[in-house]
N, C-alpha and C positions, 0 to 999 in steps of 0.2 A: 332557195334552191342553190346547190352548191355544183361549180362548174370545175373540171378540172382538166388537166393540160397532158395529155400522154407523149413520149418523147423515147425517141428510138434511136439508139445511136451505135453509128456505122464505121468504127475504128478501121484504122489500117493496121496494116499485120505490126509496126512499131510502138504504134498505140496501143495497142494491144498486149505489151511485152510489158510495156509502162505500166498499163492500170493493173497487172497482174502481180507486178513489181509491190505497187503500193498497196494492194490488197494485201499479197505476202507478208510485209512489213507487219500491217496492222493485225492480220491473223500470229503472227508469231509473238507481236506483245501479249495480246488476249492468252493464248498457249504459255508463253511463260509467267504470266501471271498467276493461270489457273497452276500451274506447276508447283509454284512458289505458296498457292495458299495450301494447297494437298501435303505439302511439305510441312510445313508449318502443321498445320494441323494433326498429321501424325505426330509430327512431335508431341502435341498435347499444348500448344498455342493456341491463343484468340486469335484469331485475323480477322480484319477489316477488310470486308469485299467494296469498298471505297479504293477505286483501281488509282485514283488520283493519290487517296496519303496514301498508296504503295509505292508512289514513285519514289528511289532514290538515286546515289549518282551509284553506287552498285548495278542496279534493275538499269540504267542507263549505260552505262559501259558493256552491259554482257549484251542489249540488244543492240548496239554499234557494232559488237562485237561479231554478231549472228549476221548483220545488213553487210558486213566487209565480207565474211564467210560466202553468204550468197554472191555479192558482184562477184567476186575472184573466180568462183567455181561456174557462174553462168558464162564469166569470158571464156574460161577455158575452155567448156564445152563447144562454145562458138568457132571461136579461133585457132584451136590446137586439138578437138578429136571433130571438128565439121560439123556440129548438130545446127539444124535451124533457133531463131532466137526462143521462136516458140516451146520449142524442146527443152532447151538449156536452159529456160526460167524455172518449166514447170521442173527437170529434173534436180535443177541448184535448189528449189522448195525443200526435196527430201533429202539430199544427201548435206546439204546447211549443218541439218542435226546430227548426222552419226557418224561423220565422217572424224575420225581423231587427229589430233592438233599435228602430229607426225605428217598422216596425209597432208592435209592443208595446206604445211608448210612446204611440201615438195609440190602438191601442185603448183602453189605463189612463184616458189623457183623456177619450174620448168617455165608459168607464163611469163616470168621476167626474161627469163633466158631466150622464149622465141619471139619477144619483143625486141630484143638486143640485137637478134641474129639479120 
């Protein structure tokens, strides 16, 4: 007979922001992966859905790139337009991606600037 153990867990609203954080993360490799073999593939590419030989230091720099995107834009929501943390994760999830590097870069300024102030 096989016993098993159910487990129920009771986050606080920070905990909360964290595990949604590192879900984010790991949903956004999975998305740019799939992205990159769609790509590939129109091209008229093989690809290897061996997510592991997809890793390069390319595929690693652009989701460093995407995990800075989101902190910056979650602070900002926080700190400089008042959304709860809660908000400002799930919103930095979507705007991460569409947001063009012009924006980004003024948001990054404006949070440097009310961190200075």
């Amino acid at each position: 007979m096989h016993k098993g153990v159910k487990i129920a867990l009771d986050p606080s609203p920070v905990q909360i922001v964290l595990l949604r954080k590192h879900a984010g993360t790991a949903r956004f490799v999975y998305n740019y992966l799939l992205a990159y073999i769609q790509e590939e593939y129109d091209k008229g590419n093989k690809v290897s859905t061996n997510f592991y030989q997809l890793r390069t230091e390319k595929g690693e720099a652009k989701a460093l790139e995407i995990y800075e995107r989101h902190q910056v834009i979650a602070e900002y929501l926080e700190k400089v337009v008042g959304v709860d943390p809660e908000t400002a994760d799930q919103d930095a999830c979507h705007m991460e991606h569409i947001l063009s590097d012009q924006t980004f870069d003024g948001i990054k300024r404006l949070l440097k600037e009310a961190k200075e102030a």
